[in-house]
C-alpha positions as CSV (number, residue, x, y, z in Angstrom):
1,X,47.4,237.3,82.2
2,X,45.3,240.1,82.6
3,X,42.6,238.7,80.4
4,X,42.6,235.3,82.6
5,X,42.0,237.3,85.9
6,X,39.2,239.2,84.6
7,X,37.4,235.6,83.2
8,X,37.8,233.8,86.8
9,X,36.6,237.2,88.3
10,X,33.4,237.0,86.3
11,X,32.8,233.1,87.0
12,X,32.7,234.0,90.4
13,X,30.9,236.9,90.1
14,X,28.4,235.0,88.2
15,X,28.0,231.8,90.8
16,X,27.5,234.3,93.3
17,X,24.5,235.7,92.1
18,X,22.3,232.2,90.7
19,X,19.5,230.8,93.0
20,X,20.9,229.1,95.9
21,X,19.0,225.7,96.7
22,X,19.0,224.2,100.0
23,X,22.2,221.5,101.1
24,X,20.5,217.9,101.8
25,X,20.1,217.4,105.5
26,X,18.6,221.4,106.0
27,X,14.8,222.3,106.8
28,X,13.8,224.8,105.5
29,X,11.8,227.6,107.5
30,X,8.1,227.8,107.2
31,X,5.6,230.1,108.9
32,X,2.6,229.0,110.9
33,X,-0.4,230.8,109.7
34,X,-2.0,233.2,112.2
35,X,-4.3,231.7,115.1
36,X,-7.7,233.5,114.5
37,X,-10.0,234.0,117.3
38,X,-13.3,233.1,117.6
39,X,-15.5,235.7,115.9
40,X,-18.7,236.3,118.0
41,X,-21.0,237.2,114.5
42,X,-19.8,233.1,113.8
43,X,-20.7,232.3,117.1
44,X,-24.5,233.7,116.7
45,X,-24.8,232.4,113.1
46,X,-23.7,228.4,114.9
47,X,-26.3,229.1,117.4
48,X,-28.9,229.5,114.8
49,X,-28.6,227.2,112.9
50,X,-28.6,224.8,115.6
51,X,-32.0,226.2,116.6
52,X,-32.9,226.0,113.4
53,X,-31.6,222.0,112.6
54,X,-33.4,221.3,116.2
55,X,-36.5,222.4,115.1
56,X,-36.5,220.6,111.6
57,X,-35.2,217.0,113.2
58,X,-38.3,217.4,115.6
59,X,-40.9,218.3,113.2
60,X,-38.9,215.1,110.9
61,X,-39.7,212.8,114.2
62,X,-36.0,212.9,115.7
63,X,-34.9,210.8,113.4
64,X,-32.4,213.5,111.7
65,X,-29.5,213.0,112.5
66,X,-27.0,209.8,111.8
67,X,-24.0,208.8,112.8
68,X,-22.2,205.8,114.0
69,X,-24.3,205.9,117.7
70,X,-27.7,206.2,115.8
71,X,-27.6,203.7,113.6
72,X,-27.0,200.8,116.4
73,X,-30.3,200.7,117.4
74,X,-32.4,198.3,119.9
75,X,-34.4,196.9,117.8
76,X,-35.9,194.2,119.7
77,X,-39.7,194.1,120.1
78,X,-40.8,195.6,123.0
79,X,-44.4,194.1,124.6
80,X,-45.8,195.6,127.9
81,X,-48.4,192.2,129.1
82,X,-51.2,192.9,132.3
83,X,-54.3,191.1,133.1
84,X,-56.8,190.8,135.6
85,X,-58.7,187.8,137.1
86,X,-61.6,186.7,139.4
87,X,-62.4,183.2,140.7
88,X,-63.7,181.5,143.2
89,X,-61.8,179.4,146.3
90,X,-63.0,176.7,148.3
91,X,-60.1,177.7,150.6
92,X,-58.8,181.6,150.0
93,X,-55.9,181.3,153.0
94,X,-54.3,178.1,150.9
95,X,-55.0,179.8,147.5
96,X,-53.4,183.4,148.7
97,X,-50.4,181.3,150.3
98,X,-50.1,179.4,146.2
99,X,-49.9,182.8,145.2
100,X,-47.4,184.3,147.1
101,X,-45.5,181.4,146.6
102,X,-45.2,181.5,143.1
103,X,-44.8,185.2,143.2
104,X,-41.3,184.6,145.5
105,X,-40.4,181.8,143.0
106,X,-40.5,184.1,139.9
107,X,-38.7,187.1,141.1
108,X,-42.4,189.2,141.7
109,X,-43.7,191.6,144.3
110,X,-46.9,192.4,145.6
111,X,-48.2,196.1,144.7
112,X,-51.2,196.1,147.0
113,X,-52.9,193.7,149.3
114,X,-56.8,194.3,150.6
115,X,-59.1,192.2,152.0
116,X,-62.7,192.9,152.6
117,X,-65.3,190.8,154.4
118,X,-68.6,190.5,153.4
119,X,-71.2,190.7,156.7
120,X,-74.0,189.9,155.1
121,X,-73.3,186.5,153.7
122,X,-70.1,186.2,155.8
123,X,-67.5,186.0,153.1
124,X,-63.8,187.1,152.6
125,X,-62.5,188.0,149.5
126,X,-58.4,188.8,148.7
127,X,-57.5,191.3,146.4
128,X,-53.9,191.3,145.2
129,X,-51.8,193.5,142.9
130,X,-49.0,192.2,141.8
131,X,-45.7,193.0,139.6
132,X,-43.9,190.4,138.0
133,X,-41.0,190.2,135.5
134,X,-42.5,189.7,131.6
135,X,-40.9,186.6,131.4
136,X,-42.5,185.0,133.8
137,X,-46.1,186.2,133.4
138,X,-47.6,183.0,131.4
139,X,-46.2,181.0,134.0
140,X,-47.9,182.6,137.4
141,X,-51.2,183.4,135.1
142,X,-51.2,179.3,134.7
143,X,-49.7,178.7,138.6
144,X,-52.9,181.2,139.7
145,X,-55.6,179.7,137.3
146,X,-54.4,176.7,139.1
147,X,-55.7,177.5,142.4
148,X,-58.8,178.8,141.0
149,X,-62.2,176.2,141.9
150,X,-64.3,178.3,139.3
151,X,-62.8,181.4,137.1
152,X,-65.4,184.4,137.1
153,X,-63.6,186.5,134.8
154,X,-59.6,186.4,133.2
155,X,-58.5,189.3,130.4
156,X,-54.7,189.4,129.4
157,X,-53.8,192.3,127.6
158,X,-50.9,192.3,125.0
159,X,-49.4,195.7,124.1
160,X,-46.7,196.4,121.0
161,X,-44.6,199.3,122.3
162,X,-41.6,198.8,119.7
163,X,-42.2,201.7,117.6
164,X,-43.1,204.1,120.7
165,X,-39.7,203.0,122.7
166,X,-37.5,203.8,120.0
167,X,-39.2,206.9,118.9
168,X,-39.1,208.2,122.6
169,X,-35.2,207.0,122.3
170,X,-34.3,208.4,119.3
171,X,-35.4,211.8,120.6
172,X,-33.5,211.3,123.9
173,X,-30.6,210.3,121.5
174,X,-30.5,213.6,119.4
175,X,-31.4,215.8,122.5
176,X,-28.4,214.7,124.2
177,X,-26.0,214.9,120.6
178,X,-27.7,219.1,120.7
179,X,-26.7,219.3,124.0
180,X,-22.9,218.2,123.1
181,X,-22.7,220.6,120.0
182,X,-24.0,223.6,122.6
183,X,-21.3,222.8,124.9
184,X,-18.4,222.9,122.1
185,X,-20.2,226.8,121.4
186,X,-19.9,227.5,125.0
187,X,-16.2,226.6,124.9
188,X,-15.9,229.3,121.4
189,X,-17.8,231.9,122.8
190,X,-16.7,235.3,124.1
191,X,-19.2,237.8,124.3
192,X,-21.1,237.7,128.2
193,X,-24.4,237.4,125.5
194,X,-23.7,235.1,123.7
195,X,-22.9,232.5,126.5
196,X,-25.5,233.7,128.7
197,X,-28.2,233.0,125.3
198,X,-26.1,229.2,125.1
199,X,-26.5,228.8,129.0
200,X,-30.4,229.4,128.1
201,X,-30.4,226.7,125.5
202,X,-28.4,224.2,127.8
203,X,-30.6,224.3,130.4
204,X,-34.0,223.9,128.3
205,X,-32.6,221.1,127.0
206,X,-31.3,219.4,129.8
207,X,-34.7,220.1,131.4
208,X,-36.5,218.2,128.2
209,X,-33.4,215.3,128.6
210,X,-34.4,215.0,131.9
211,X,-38.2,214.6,131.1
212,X,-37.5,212.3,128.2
213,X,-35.6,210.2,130.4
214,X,-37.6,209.9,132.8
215,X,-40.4,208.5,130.7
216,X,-38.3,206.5,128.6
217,X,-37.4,204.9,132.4
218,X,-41.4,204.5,133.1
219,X,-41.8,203.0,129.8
220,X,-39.2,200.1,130.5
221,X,-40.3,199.2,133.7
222,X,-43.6,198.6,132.2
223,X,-42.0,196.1,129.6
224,X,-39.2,194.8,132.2
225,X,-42.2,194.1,135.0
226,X,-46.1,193.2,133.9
227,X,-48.6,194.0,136.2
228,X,-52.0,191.4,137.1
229,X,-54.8,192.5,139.0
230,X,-55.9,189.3,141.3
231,X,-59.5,188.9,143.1
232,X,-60.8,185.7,145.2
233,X,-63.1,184.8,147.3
234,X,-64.6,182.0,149.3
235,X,-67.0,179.3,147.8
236,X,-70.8,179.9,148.2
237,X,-72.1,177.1,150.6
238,X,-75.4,176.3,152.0
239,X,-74.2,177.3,155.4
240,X,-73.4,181.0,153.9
241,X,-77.1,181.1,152.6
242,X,-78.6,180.4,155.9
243,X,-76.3,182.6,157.8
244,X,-77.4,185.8,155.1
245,X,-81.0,184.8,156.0
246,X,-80.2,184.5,160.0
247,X,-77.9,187.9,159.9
248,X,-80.6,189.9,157.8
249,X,-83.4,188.5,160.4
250,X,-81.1,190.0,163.2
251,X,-80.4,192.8,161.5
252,X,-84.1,193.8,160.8
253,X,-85.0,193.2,164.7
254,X,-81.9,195.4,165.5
255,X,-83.3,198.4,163.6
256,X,-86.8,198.2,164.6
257,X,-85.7,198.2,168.0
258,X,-83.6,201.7,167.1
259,X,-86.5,202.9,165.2
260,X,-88.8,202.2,168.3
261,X,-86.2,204.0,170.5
262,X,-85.5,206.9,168.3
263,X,-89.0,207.5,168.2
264,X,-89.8,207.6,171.8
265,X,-86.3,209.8,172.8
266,X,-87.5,212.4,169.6
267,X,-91.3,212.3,171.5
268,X,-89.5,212.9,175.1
269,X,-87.3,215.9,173.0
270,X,-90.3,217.9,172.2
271,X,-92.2,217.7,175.5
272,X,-92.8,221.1,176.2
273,X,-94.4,221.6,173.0
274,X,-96.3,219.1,174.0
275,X,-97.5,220.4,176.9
276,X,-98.2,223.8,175.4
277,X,-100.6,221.8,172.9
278,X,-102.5,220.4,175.4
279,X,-103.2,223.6,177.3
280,X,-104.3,225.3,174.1
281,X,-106.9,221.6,174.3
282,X,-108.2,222.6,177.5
283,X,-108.6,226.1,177.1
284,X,-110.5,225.9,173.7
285,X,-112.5,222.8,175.3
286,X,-113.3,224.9,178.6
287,X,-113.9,228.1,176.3
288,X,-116.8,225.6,173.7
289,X,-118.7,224.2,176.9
290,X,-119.3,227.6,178.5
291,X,-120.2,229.1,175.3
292,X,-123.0,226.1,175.1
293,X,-123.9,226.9,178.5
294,X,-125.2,230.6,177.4
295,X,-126.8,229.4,174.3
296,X,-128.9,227.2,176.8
297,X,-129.6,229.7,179.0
């Protein structure tokens, strides 16, 4: 009996003392590991090497970086069209009136409007300035040629901007992706330095987003609108001739008559040195006949 107890006392013993192992349904414990503070030396080494990848996607042409936003690219060609012409009008009211006309039709707008006369063969002549949206630029070049009696002079200029726009893009793209990266630094950093240096950075490169955007904004209202430079003027006639020979006659009779009277005020201007000339006359004149009259005597 004695020998039994002390066997079930060592079972027990011996259970007591193996590995326990979890019951289903229990989780065990686990420990989170430590949260770990921005170090500022990390900080600085991030902010150079941004610097640093900057300055090698520029000197790469911006086109350094990729992801999922710079690979969808517009890639659509990109033409900036302008032109000038000159012709002659039998009737420039009728043929400025077609113009603006066609201009209202197609969505255009008039940049500046002059008109000169000419006095001395009694002319008028239009010039207009005019913007109007690419897509319509063949079709007021043909509504204007229409209203043209005789075309002096017409130049259209075609300009491929493709790879310009999306260079200039591309580089707005990538400025904006630094800017985004210096912002998640400024939300790491600690040190006053350190996010006074990032500060620095954010504004230089918001100034150069600014900059880039701005002529990226030129650049497609160039493509969006074309610009034509249009000059008319009336028909030469017979009667114009005869009225440049009548208004040149005039105009000579006019000026002799102001030379004659210019002359005779600039005579009346200097009359006392006139008069001091002409006593000088008399003097010597009175002085040479008295000196003859001693020689005689």
């Amino acid at each position: 009996m004695k020998a039994y107890l002390i066997s079930i006392t060592l079972l027990i013993t011996l259970s007591s003392c193996g590995p326990s192992h979890h019951k289903e349904g229990e989780t065990a414990v686990q420990f989170a590991p430590p949260v770990v503070k921005p170090d500022n030396e990390v900080v600085e080494k991030d902010v150079s090497l941004l610097e640093s990848d900057a300055k090698a996607k520029n000197q790469a042409g911006g086109n350094g970086y990729t992801n999922a936003a710079d690979q969808v690219r517009d890639t659509t060609k990109k033409i900036i069209k302008s032109g000038t012409i000159e012709f002659e009008a039998s009737n420039i009211n009728t043929a400025r009136k077609r113009i603006l006309q066609a201009l209202k039709k197609y969505g255009g707008y008039v940049d500046e409007d002059n008109q000169t006369t000419n006095s001395d063969i009694n002319r008028k002549e239009y010039n207009l300035k005019i913007s109007i949206p690419a897509r319509y630029f063949d079709f007021l070049v043909d509504s204007v040629s229409a209203s043209a009696d005789k075309i002096d002079t017409k130049n259209i200029s075609v300009t491929d901007v493709t790879t310009r726009y999306i260079d200039m893009k591309t580089r707005l793209d990538n400025k904006k992706i630094l800017e985004n990266r210096y912002l998640e630094l400024l939300k790491k950093g600690t040190k006053i330095s350190d996010l006074l240096e990032i500060e620095n950075k954010l504004t230089e490169i918001r100034s150069d987003i600014e900059s880039s955007q701005g002529q990226l904004n030129y650049l497609n209202k160039q493509i969006a609108y074309s610009s034509f430079d249009i000059t008319f003027y009336t028909k030469a006639t017979t009667q114009n001739i005869d009225d440049r020979f009548t208004n040149k006659f005039k105009t000579s009779i006019i000026a002799g008559w102001d030379t004659l009277k210019n002359l005779f005020f600039g005579i009346i201007s200097i009359w006392p040195l006139l008069v001091i000339t002409a006593i000088i006359y008399w003097m010597f004149k009175a002085w040479r006949k008295r000196r003859g009259i001693k020689q005689a005597e």
